[in-house]
N, C-alpha and C positions, 0 to 999 in steps of 0.2 A: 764348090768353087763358083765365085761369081767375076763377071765383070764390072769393073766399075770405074772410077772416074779417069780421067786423059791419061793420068800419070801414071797410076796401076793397072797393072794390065792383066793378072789375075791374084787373087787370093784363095790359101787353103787355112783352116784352123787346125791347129796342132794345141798338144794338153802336155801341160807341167806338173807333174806329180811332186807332191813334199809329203814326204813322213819325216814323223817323230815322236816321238813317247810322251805321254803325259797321264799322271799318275800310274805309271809304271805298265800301260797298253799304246802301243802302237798303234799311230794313228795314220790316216792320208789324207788331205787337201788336194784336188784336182782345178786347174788353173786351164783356162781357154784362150787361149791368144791367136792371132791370125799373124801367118808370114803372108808378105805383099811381095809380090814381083813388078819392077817397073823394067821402064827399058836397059837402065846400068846398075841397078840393084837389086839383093832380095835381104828384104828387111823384118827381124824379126823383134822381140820386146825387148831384147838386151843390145842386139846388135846389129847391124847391117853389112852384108857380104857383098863389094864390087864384084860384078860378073867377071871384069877381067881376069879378077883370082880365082875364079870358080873353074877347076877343072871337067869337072863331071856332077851328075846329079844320079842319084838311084833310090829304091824303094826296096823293100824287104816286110811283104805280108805275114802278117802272125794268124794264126789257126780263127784268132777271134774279131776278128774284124780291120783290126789297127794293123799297124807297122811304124817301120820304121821309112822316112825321107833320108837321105843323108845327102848333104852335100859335101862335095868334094871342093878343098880349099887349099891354096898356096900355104894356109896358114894351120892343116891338118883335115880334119873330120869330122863335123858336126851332123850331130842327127836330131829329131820330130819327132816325136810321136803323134801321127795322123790319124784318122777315125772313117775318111772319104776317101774314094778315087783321085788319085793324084797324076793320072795321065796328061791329061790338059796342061796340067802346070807344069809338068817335064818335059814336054813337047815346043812348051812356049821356051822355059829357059834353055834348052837343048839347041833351038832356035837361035836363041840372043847369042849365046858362047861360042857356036859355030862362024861367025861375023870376025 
């Protein structure tokens, strides 16, 4: 996670897995994209989430490093696959939504 310009106020990268079969083997493509936190949003490659609808934010470590981010939404449950500490960034929006 870094800081970076006025408007974001941290980022984490999170990974997008695609499989699919091609000549009959299953394959993966791993995709890197960065969620941004600004002050009224967290923005990711498809979408962007108003913190006003963000109920909650949580984490769920896996054995091998990654986990899961989940954000908690007016509009259900989305979750990240993360690879870094995501304290920082839970602290900052935990932060924002308590306002």
């Amino acid at each position: 996670m870094r800081k970076t310009s006025h408007n974001t106020l941290f980022t984490i990268q999170y990974t997008v897995v695609h499989r699919f079969i091609q000549n009959f083997v299953q394959k993966q493509e791993n995709y890197n994209y960065t969620l941004e936190l600004t002050e009224t949003t967290i923005i990711s490659n498809k979408r962007s989430f108003k913190l006003d609808n963000l109920f909650d934010i949580s984490y769920k470590p896996f054995t091998n490093g990654q986990g899961f981010l989940y954000l908690h939404t007016n509009e259900g449950l989305f979750s990240f696959v993360i690879s870094s500490d995501p304290t920082q960034f839970i602290k900052a929006c935990r932060a924002l939504i308590s306002h």
